[in-house]
N, C-alpha and C positions, 0 to 999 in steps of 0.2 A: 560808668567809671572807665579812663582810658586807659591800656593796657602799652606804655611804653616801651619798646625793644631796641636797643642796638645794634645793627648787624655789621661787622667787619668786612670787609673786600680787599684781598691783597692784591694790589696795584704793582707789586715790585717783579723784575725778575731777577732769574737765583746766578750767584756766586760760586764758579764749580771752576776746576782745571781747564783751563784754553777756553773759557767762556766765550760769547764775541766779543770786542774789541775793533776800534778801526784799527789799521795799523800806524799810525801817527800817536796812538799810546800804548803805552807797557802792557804787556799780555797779563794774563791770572796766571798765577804758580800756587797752587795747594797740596802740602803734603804730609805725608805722617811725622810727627816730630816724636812722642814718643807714646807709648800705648800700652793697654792692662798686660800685656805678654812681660812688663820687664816688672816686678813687683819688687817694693822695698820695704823696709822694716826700722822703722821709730821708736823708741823705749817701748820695746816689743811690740808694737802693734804694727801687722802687716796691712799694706795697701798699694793699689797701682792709680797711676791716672793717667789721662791721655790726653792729647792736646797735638795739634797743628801748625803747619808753618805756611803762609800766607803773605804773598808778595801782591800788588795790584795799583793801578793808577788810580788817585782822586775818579776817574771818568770813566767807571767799571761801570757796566750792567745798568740796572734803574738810579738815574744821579743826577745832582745837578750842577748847570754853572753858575759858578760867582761871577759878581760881574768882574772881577781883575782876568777872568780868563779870554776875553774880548776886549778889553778897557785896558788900554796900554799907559790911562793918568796914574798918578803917583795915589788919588784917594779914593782910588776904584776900591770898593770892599773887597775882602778875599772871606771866603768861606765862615771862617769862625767870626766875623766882625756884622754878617747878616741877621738882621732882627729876627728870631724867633718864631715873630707870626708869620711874616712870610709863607712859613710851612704849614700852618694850621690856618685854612681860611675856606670859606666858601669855595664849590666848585663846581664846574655845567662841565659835562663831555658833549661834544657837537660827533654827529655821527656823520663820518666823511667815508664809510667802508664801501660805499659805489665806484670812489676814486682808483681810476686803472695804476697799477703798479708803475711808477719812472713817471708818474705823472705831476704838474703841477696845479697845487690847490690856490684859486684865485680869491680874489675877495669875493667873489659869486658866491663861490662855495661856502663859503666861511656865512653869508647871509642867510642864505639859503637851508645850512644847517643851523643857526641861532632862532630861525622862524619854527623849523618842525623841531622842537624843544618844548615850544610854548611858552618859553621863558626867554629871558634877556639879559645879557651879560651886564654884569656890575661892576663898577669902579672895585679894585680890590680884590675880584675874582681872579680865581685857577681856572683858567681851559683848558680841558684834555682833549684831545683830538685821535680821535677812532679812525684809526683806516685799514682796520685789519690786515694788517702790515705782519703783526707777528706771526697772527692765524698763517699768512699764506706762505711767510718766507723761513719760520723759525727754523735752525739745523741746518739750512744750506747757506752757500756763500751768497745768495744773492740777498739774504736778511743783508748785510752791511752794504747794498750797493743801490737796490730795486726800490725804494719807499717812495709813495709820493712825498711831496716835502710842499711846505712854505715859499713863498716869492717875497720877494723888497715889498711887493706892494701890499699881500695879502696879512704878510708880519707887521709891519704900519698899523695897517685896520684895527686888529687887534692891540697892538701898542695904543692907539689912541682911547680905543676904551680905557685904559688905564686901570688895564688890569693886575694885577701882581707878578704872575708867569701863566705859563702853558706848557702841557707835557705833552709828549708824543711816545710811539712805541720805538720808533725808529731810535740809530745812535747818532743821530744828525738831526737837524730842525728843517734844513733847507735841503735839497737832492744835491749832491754832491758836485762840486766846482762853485762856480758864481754863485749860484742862489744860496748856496749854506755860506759862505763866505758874509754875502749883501745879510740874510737873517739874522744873524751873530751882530752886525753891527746895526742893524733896527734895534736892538735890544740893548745894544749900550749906548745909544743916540737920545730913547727913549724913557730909558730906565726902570728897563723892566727886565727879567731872566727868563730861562726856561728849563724844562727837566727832559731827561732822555732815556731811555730804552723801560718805558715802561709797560706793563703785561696788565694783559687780563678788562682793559677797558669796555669790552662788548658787555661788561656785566655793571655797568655805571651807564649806558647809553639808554636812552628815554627816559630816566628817573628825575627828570629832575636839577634841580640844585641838592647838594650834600656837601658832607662835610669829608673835609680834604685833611689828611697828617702825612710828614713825607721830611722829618728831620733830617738834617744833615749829622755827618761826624762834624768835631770837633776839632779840622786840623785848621793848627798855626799854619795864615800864611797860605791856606790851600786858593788853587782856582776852581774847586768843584770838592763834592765829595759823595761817594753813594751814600743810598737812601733807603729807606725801607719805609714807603707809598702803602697806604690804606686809604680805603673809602670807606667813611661813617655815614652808614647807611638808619635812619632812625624810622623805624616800621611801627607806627601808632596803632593800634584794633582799637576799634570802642565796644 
């Protein structure tokens, strides 16, 4: 008899005051809005509640892009106008964590991690990409500056698999100047997207394919929107 399990993996990072942010978008603001201290009363019955006030760019923390946020056509999708499955789909993490910090990952790399998997990227697939980026940089300034990133050439590779997208830890795809520049447009040449500042992938690295969820909000209009990234992890016993 086979004993089916679910296992959850939260992929996301968190949403706090002055989180990072590149500086080309709007910072986090979170703040008390109002709280149990001020209690009210309703045809007699007393109660308090408490709630928050929260400012933040589409392009907070774990998110992603639509293609309108690279795709300057008029029928570039924007956020809310992206199919659904998108987000719920097969996914491989390639483990690129040997990769030196400011380094760039080539199409070598990218092969080289699809072989020790033992598996093989599918039309339709999520690639997450491990380079313990967060592990080494998370709380200093150099998390927004130091990640290995993506090439024109090595972003191709993977576009031609035709795959759906790839996420990364980092808040950029490509290292910062040309190469995130060139990445962002492999992606709209291609038509395919990608996610950003995602956490916790060492814990999805050798497993496998699994199943990927990683909705977006619902804005009109948006060029991205945070996410809240899980790995369905399905742990069979017989």
């Amino acid at each position: 008899m086979e004993d089916t399990r679910l296992r959850l993996i939260d992929l996301s990072g968190e949403i706090f005051q002055k989180c990072p942010t590149l500086p080309n978008h709007p910072p986090v603001t979170f703040s008390q809005y109002q709280t149990h201290e001020t209690v009210r009363e309703s045809e007699g019955v007393k109660f308090s509640c408490a709630s928050s006030f929260l400012t933040m760019g589409e392009h907070t923390s774990s998110h992603v892009d639509a293609p309108c946020h690279f795709d300057e056509r008029d029928n570039a999708l924007s956020v809310d106008q992206m199919p659904l499955e998108q987000f719920y789909r097969p996914a491989l993490c390639l483990d690129l964590s040997h990769k030196s910090l400011k380094s760039d990952i080539s199409v070598s790399d990218l092969q080289q991690a699809e072989e020790d998997t033992g598996e093989t990227i599918n039309k339709g697939d999520i690639i997450l990409l491990y380079m313990a980026h967060y592990d080494r940089t998370f709380g200093s300034p150099s998390f927004l500056t130091d990640f290995p990133g993506l090439t024109k050439e090595s972003a191709t590779w993977l576009g031609k698999k035709e795959i759906t997208s790839f996420g990364v830890e980092a808040l950029s795809p490509g290292r910062p100047g040309k190469n995130n520049f060139e990445v962002h447009l492999v992606c709209r040449d291609l038509g395919f997207t990608h996610m950003e500042g995602l956490a916790n992938l060492h814990e999805v690295v050798g497993i496998g394919h699994f199943q990927f969820i990683g909705f977006p909000l619902k804005i009109r209009g948006g060029t991205g929107s945070p996410i809240r990234a899980v790995g369905i992890i399905n742990d069979s016993k017989k």
